[in-house]
Every structure is written in C-alpha cells, then in structure tokens.
N, C-alpha and C positions, 0 to 999 in steps of 0.2 A: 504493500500500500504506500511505502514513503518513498522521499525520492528529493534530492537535495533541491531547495529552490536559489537561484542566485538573483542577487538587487535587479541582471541586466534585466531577467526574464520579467520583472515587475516593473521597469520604467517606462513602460506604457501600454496600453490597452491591448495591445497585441497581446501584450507577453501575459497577463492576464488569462488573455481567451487561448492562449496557449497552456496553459496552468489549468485552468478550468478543467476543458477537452481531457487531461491527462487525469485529471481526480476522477470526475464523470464515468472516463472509460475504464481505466483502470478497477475501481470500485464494482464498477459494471459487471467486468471481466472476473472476477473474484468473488461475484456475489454472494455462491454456492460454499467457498471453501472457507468464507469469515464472514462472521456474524458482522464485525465494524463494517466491511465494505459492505454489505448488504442493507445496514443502517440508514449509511453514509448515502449511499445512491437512490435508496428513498426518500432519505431528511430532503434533499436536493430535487426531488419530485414534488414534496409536502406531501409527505406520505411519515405515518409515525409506524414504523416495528412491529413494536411490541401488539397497542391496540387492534394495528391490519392480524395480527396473527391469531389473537382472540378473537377478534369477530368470526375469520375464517374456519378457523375450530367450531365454533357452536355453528357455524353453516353444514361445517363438515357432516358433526353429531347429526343432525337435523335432515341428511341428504341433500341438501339444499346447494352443494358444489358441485359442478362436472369435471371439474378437474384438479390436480394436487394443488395442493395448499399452495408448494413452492414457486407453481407454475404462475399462479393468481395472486401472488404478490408480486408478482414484475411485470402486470399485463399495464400496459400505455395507459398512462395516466391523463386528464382533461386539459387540454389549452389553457384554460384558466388557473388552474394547479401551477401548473408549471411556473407561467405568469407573476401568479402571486409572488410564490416562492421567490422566483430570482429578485423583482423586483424589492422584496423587503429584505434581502441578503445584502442588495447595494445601494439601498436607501434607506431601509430599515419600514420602510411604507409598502403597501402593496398596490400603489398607485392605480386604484379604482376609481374611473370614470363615476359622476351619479348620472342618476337617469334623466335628468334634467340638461346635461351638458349636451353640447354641439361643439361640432370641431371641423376645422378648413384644412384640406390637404394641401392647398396655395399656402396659409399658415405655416404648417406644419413642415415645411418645404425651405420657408424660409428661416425659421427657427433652427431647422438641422445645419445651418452652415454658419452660427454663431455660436461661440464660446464652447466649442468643445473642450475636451469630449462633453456625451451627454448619453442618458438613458431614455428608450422613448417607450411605454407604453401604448400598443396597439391596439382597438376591439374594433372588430368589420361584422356583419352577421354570422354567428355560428363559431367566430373564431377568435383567439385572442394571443398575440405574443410581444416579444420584447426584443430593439433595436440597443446596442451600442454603437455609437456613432465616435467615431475617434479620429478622420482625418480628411480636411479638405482638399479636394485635386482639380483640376481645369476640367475633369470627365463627370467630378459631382463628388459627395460624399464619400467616403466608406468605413464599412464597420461589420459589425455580426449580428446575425439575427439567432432566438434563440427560442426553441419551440419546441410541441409535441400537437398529435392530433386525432382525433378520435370521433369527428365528425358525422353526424347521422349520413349516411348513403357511402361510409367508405370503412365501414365496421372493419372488413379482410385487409386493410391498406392503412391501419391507424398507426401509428406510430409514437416511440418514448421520445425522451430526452437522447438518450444513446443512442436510437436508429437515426437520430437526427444528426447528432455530432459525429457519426460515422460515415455520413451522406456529404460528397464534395459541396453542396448545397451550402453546407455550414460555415463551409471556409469565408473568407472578408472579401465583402460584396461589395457590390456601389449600391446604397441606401439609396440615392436621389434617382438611380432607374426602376428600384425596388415601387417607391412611392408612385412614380408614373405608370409601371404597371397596375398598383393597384388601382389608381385612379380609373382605369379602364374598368378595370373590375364591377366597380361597384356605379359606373355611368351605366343610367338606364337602356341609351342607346347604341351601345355595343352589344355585338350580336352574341348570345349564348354560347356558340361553340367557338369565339375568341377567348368567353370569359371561362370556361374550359378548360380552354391550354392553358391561360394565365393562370387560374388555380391549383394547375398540376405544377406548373414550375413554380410558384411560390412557396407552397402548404402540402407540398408532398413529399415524403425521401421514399428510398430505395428501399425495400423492403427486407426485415433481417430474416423474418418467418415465412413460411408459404402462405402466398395468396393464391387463393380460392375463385373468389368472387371480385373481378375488379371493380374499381370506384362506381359508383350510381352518379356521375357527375350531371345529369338530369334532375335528379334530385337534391342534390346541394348547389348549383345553380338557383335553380326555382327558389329555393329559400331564401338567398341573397336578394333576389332580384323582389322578392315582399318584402322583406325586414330590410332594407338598404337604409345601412348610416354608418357614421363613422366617427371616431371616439380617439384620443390621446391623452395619455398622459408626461410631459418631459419636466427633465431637470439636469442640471450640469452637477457631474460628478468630477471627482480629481480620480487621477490614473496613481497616484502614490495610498491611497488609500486601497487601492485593491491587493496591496501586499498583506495588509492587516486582516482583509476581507479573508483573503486565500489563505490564511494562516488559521486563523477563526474556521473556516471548511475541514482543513486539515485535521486541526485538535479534536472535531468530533469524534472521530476514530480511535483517538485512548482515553476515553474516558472511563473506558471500562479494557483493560489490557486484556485480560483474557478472551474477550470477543476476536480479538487480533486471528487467534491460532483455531479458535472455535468454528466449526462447520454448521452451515447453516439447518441443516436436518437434525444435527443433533438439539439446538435450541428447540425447535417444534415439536421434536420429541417430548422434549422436558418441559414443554409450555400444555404441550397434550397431556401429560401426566401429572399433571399440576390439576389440568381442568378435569381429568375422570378423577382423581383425590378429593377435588373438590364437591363433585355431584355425587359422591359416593358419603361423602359427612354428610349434606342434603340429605338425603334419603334417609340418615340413617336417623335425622331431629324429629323426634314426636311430634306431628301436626298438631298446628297451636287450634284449640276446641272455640267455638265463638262463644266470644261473651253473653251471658244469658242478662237479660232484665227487666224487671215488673215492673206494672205502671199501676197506681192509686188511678181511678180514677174516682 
C-alpha cells in the first residue's frame, strides 16, 4: 500500500492527480488481500466498511443477495457519491448545488480561466462529477475530471472510480473542449444521436467486467432532453495543500495496523460470526410478556 511521496510529485496539481490514481488503484488492486486497502478504496467512494458489511450480512441471512458479499461491496458506486466525496476531501464541502440555483456555461467558461487552479462541481441531468482545473494554454484549459457512473439505461456499462482512472479518458484533458461539448449536450437542438456520441465520450470508460447488455442510450438521452439544466459549483484551491490532502488519504490505512496484512474474507468471516453470536443470544432472551393493566372505570 505505501510508497514514498517526494515534494516534486506535490508541487502541483498534476502530481497530485498522479498521487491520487496510484492510492485509488493500488488500494483497488489489493482490495481482497487487506482489509486497509479495501477500506481505503471505499472511504474514497463514500462508502463506510464496516456498516456496507453489516447491512450485507442481514441481506445475506435474509436471501435477499444474489451474489457474494465480496463481490457487492465493490459494485460502482453513484455519481453523486463519488462527487461528494472528493469534493469534501479538497474543500472539506460537498459543494451541492440547491434546487433553486441556475448556472451559465458562458459563466462557467469564463471562471475556468481565472485564478487557478480550481475545483469545479458538475450536475447535468442524471449525472454529477468533479473538474480540476490547473493550467491555462492558447488551446483552452486543462485538468482532470473525476467520476463514476451508474446511470438508468447503462446498468451493464456502469462504472467505479477505478474503471475510470484506469480508462485513458482520465488522463489531463482540455476542460474548455470538455465544457463545449457539453454544451451541445444539453442544447435542445442538437440532434439525439450527436448527443449520443457526446455522452459516450464524456461519461463512459472502458469497461473492466463483461458487458452484457450495451448502453440504452435512447433512454438516457430522453431523460436529458426532459430534465435539461445545468448546475456548478467552483472555488480556487492551492496545489500545496494537496500534499497534506494526500497524506491525510494515506494515514487512513494504519489506523488500525493489523488490517494492513488482514484478508478481506477473513474480516467477513468474523463480522459473520459476530452476527450469528449475536442472533443466537437473541433467541436465546425470554420474550418480554406485555404489560397487563386495569382500568376503574
């Protein structure tokens, strides 16, 4: 899981989003053989451990899963999860639009090419993610976008944080082509099967599992094109702060040392036998009698 970081890789936003990708994937890559990475790579989804594992448990009891525990703790997490997440790891906010807000992508356009770097919260219909933005060029902005997707009509095609940062998709964009696309996107008069491709090349990666069933882009089209609006949230961030950020990611991982070397089946083992211990003291309490009581009248 460690792995030496030097000042260079932190003196700027790059080296950050390079720092990231390697905890991300690494953690990813490790899920199965340590407890911490397996943690680590859901804390970073907004996903908690321990709770996910409980819940799943009394699904299990219950019949109520089709597939192992292990498998349904790492299934792609919601747009907005994700969103949250990052955005309150590098602002400490989860920079949520209200329902009241309206937003200009001419605005938004022009904001991106002042005082970077900067964070920008996304929400389009159905979808939500998050831009850093770190360097202006004569070609337009660029930076990293950072997302997951799990969209209704692309259930077979949904994708994590990891199938993302593993998709050359991830690598450092030009945000200001990013934003012209979507513009298209979400104008009423561009034709469907433009907004189409443009949604497959924005909000799609490469797939890590077998797909089945491709996208229904017919039907997450159509949804765009009824709920159309468009939402940001930005703010200027310092690139020396992301050392502390990434150090702070880091330290989750020993908070508990022995999760380091711990296999993830053997935790669920022991979280499973915690919970038949437990419904086994249950059963074994005297049901409590209901109180009896007279009434004068």
């Amino acid at each position: 899981m460690f792995f030496p970081f030097s000042h260079y890789e932190f003196s700027s936003i790059d080296g950050f989003a390079y720092v990231f990708r390697k905890l991300v994937l690494s953690s990813y890559a490790k899920r199965h053989k340590s407890v911490a990475d397996a943690r680590l790579y859901l804390a970073l989804s907004g996903i908690d451990l321990e709770s996910t594992v409980k819940i799943l448990l009394v699904m299990e009891q219950n019949g109520l899963l089709n597939t192992s525990i292990t498998n349904s703790i790492f299934s792609p997490v919601g747009c907005g999860d994700i969103a949250n997440t990052f955005c309150k790891m590098i602002t400490g906010d989860e920079m949520i639009s209200s329902e009241q807000e309206t937003s200009s992508l001419v605005h938004l356009s022009e904001e991106l090419e002042r005082d970077l770097p900067k964070i920008i919260r996304i929400d389009i219909p159905g979808h939500s993610y998050v831009m850093l933005a770190c360097e202006k060029t004569s070609q337009g902005v660029l930076g990293y976008i950072y997302q997951s997707n799990v969209a209704y009509g692309m259930e077979d095609n949904s994708f994590s944080l990891a199938a993302w940062l593993m998709d050359t998709k991830s690598s450092k964009t030009n945000l200001s082509i990013h934003l012209q696309k979507l513009a298209l996107l979400i104008n009423p008069t561009v034709s469907n099967l433009e907004k189409a491709n443009i949604y497959l090349k924005l909000y799609s990666a490469k797939p890590i599992v077998e797909v089945k069933i491709p996208a229904n882009m017919q039907e997450i089209i159509s949804y765009i094109n009824e709920n159309i609006f468009f939402k940001y949230k930005i703010k200027t961030i310092c690139a020396k702060d992301m050392l502390l950020i990434s150090e702070r990611i880091k330290n989750m991982t020993i908070q508990n040392p022995v999760e380091l070397l711990q296999p993830l089946d053997t935790y669920i083992a022991k979280m499973k036998e915690e919970l038949g211990e437990f419904i086994e003291l249950e059963c074994q309490l005297p049901a409590a009698k209901p109180t009896q009581h007279s009434y004068l009248l």
